[in-house]
C-alpha positions, 0 to 999 in steps of 0.5 A: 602909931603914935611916938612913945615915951622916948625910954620906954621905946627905947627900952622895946627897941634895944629887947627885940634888937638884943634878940636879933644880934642887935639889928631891927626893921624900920617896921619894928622900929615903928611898932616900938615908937620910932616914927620914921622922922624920929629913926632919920634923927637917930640915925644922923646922931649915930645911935642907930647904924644903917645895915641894908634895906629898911634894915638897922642896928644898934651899935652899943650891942654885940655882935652875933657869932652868925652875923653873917646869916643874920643879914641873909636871914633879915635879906630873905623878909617879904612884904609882911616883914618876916624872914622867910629864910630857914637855915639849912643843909651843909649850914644847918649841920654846922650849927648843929655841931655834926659837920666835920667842915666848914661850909664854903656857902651859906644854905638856906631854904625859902618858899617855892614862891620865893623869887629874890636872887640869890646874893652871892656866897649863897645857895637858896633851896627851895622847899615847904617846912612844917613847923616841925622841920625847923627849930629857933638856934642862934636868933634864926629859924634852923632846919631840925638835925632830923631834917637837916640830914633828910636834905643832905641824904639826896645831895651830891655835894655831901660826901657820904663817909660825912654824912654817915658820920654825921647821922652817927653823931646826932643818933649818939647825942640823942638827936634823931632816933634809931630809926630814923637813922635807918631810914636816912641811910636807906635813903643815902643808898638808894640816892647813890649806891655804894657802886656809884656817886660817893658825893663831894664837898662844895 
């Protein structure tokens, strides 16, 4: 692809990196008219800042609140550039606001042919999402509140009082229905009975 004007490249960089927490790929990078010479020389000069493999940033923007999982999210991209991470579980609950704790590991789900190694501090699932199990929150893709406490039904690290609490709160703001609130405790039940496995925090 040919080099652009210098302003209006600039401009499309800075718009699709503003959405992202201020980080770019090298590809995006080129569609918006950076050809790789042009990225080493901004990245000498410092107007652009190296933030993991074919992965940068613009220092002049802010900082997400999830910086953090932005990078997993951008770690999780695969040969077509796109992230094939979606938040989930105990993490996907806290940025739905329904967690009373604060995850000690960040949760994502990937696709069964996912093969990359977990970097540490990190917990991958494995699982196929259709479209309306996940939903765009914070510049990542996030598991629904609906689908969120699907996973968490059958997990053994979510105490039950928690998780009972959390499906309270998400049926209270209008985030799953009544009856899926049913349901999602039946599975609960039927995943650890009140005379077995309560759950634990991890």
């Amino acid at each position: 692809m040919g080099y652009r004007d210098q302003k209006s490249a600039l401009r499309s960089l800075t718009a699709i990196a503003a959405s992202q927490g201020g980080y770019f790929t090298a590809r995006q990078a080129e569609e918006a008219g950076y050809a790789y010479p042009h990225l080493s020389y901004h990245l000498a000069a410092g107007n652009f800042e190296r933030a993991g493999r074919g992965l940068y940033r613009i220092p002049t923007l802010p900082h997400s609140e999830h910086d953090d999982l932005l990078r997993l999210w951008f770690w999780s991209r695969g040969r077509d550039d796109q992230p094939q991470a979606v938040v989930s579980h105990q993490t996907a609950l806290a940025l739905h606001d329904l967690a009373e704790f604060i995850p000690t590991r960040f949760h994502l789900t990937v696709p069964p042919s996912f093969r990359k190694r977990a970097p540490r501090g990190c917990t991958l699932h494995k699982a196929v999402l259709t479209p309306e199990d996940t939903q765009e929150m914070a510049s990542l893709r996030v598991t629904t509140p609906q689908r969120t406490l699907r996973d968490l039904a059958g997990d053994a690290t979510m105490p039950t009082e928690q998780f009972e609490r959390a499906v309270g709160e998400a049926v209270s703001r209008g985030l799953i229905r009544q009856s899926q609130s049913k349901a999602l405790l039946e599975m609960r039940e039927a995943a650890f009975p009140a005379s077995g496995l309560k759950g634990g925090r991890a």
